[in-house]
Backbone as numpy.savetxt, mean C-alpha at the origin, in Angstrom:
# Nx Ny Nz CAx CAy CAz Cx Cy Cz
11.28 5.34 1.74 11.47 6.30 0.69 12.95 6.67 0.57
13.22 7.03 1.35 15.10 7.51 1.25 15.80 6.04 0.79
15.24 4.50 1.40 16.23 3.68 0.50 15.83 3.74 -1.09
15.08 3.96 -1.69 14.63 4.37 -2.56 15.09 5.28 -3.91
15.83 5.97 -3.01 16.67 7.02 -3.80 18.21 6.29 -3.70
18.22 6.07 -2.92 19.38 5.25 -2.68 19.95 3.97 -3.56
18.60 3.25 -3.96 18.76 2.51 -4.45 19.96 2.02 -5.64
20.30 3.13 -6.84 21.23 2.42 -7.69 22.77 2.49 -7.48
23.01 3.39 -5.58 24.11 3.15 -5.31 24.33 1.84 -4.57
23.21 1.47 -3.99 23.19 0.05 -3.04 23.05 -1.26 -3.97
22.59 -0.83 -5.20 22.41 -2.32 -6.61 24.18 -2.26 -6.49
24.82 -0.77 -6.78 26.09 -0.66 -7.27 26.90 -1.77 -6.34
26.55 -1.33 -5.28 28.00 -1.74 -4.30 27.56 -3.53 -4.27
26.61 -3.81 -3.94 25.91 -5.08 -4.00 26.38 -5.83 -4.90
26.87 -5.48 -6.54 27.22 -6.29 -7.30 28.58 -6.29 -7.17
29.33 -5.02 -6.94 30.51 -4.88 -6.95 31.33 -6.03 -5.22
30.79 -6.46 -4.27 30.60 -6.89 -3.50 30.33 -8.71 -3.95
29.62 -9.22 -4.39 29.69 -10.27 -5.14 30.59 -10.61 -6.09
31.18 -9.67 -7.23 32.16 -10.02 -8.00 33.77 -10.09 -7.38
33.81 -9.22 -6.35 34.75 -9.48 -5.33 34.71 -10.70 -5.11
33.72 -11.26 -4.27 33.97 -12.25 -3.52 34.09 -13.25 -4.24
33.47 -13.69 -5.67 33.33 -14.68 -6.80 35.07 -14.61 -7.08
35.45 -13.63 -7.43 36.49 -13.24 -8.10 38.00 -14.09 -7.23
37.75 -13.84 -5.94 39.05 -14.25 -4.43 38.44 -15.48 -4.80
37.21 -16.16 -4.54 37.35 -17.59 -4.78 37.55 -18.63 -5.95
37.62 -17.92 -7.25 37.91 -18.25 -8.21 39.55 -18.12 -8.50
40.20 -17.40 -7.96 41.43 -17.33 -7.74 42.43 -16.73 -8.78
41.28 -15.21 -8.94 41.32 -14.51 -10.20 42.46 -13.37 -9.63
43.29 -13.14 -10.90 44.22 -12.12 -10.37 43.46 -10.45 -9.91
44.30 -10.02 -9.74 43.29 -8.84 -8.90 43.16 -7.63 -10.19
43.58 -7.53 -11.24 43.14 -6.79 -12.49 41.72 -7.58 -13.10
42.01 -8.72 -12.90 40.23 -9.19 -13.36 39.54 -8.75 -12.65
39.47 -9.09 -11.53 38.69 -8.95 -10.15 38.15 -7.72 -10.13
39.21 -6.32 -10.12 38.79 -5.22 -10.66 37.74 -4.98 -11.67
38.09 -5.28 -12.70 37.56 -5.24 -14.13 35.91 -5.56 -14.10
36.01 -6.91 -13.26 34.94 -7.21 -12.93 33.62 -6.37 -11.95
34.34 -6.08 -11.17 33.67 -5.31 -10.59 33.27 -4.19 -10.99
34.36 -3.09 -11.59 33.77 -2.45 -12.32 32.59 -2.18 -13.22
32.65 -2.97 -13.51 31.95 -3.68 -14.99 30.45 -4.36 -14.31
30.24 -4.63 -13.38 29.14 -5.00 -12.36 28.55 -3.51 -11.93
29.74 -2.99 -11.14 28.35 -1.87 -10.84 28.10 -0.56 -11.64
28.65 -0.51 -13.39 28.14 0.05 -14.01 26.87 -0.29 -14.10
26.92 -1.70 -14.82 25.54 -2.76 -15.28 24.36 -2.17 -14.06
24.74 -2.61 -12.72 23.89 -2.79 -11.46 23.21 -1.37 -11.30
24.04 0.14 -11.47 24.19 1.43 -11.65 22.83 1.35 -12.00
23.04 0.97 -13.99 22.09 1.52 -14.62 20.36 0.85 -14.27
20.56 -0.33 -13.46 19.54 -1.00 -13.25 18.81 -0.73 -12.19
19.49 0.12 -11.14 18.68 0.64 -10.56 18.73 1.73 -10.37
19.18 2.59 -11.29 18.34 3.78 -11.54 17.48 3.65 -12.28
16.71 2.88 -13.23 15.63 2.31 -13.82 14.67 2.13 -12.92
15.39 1.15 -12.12 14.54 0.38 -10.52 14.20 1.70 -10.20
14.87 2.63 -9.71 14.02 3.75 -8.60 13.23 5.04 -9.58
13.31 5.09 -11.08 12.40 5.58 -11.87 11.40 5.36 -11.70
11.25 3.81 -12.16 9.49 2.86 -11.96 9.02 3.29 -10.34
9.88 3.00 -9.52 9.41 2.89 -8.42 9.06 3.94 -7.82
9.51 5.45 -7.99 8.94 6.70 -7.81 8.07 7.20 -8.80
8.01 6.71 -10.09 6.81 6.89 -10.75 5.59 6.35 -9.84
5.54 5.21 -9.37 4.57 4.19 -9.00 4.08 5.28 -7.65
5.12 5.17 -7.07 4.83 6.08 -5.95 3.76 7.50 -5.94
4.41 8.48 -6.91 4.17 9.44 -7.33 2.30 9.44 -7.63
1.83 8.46 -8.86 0.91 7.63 -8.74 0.05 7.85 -7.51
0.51 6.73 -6.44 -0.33 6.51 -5.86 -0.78 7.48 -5.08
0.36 8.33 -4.43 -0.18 9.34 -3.67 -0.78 10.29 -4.40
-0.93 10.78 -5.63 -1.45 11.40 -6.54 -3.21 10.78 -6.45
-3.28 9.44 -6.77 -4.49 9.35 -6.35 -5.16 8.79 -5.36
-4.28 8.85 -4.45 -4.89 9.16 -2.77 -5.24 10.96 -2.25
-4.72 11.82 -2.61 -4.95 13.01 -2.62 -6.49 13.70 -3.76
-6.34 12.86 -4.49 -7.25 12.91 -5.44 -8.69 12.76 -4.33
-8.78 11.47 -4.29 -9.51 10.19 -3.11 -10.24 11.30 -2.20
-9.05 11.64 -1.74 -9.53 12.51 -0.18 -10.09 14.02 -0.38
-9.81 14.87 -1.61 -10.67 15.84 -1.96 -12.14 15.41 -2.26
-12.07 14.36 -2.88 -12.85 14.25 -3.10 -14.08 13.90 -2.10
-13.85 13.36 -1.32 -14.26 12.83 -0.04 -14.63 14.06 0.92
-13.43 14.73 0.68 -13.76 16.33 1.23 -15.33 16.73 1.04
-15.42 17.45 -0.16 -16.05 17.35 -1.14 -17.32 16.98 -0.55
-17.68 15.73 -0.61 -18.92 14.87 -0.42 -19.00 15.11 0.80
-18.31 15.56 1.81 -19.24 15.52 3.15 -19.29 16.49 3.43
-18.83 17.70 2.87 -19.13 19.11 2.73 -20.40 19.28 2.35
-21.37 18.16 1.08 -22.08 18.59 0.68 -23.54 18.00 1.39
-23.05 16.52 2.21 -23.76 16.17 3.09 -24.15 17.15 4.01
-23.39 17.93 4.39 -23.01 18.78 5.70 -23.90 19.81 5.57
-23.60 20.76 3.93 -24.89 21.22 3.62 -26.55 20.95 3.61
-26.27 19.75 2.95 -27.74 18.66 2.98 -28.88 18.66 4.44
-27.90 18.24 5.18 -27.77 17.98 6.88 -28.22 16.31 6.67
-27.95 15.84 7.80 -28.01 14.65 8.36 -29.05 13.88 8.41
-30.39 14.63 8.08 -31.52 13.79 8.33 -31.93 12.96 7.27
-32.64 12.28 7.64 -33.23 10.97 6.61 -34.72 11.44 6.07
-34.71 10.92 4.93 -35.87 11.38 4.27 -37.02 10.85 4.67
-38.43 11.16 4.50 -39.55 10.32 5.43 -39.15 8.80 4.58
-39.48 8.93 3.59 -39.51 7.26 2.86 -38.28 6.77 3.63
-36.96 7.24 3.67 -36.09 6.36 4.43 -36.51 5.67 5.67
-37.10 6.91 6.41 -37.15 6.32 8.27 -38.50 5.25 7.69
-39.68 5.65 7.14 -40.54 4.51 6.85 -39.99 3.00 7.02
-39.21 3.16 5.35 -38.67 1.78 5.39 -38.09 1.26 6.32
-37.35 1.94 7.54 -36.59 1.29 8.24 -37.59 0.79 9.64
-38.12 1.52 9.75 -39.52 1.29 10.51 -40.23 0.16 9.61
-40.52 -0.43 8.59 -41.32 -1.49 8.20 -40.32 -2.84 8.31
-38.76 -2.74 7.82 -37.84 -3.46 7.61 -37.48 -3.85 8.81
-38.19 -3.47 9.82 -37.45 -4.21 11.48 -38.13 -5.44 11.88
-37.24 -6.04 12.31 -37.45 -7.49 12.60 -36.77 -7.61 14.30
-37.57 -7.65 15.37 -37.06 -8.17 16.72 -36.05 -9.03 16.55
-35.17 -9.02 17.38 -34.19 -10.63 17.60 -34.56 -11.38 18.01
-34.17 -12.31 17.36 -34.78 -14.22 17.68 -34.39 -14.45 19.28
-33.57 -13.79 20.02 -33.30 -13.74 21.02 -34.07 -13.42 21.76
-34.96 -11.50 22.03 -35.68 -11.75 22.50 -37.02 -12.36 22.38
-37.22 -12.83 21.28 -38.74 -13.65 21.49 -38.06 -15.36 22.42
-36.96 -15.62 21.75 -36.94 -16.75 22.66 -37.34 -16.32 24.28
-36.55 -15.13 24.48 -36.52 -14.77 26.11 -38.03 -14.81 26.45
-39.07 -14.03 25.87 -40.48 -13.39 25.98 -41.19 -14.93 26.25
-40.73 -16.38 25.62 -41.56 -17.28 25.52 -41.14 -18.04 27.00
-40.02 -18.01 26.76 -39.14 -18.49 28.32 -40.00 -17.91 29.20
-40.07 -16.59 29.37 -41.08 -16.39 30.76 -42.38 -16.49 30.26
-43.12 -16.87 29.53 -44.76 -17.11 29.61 -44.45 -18.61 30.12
-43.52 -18.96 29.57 -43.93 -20.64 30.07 -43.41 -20.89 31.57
-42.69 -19.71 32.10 -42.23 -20.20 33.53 -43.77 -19.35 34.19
-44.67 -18.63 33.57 -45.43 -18.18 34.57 -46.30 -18.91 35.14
């Protein structure tokens, strides 16, 4: 988050830093070189302060509806809480008809009839 804010001084220097170095190897007098640079981290400036607009919008966003998320969530188990915890008869039924042993132990159960 803090590079973030940071951001359209670090685009700044970043371009201004490249046109330097373009500039010495091009074998530009040092009023271009200037000029250039200048002229880079205006451009770079305005681009990322754009960049860290979107990107704290986005931000802003998300934690907006992660806070949202979690009231809400609040919320629902508050009302569970009220409810209480238990299962309705038809629930425990079904879960009582829906059981199935593991294939494991019947293998085990057959293993010892046949060793008896």
């Amino acid at each position: 988050m803090y590079y973030i804010r940071k951001l359209p001084l670090l685009f700044a220097l970043l371009a201004a830093v490249i046109a330097g170095i373009t500039g010495l190897s091009r074998s530009m007098t040092n009023d271009k070189i200037l000029l250039h640079m200048i002229i880079g981290m205006v451009i770079f400036y305005a681009l990322g302060f754009l960049a860290r607009h979107n990107l704290m919008k986005a931000y802003d966003y998300v934690m907006e509806k992660r806070e949202k998320e979690e009231k809400e969530a609040e919320a629902e188990k508050q009302e569970q809480d009220q409810e209480g915890n238990q299962p309705h008869a038809d629930e425990k039924k079904n879960i009582i008809v829906d059981f199935e042993p593991l294939k494991v132990s019947r293998a085990i159960r057959e293993e010892l009839r046949r060793s008896e």
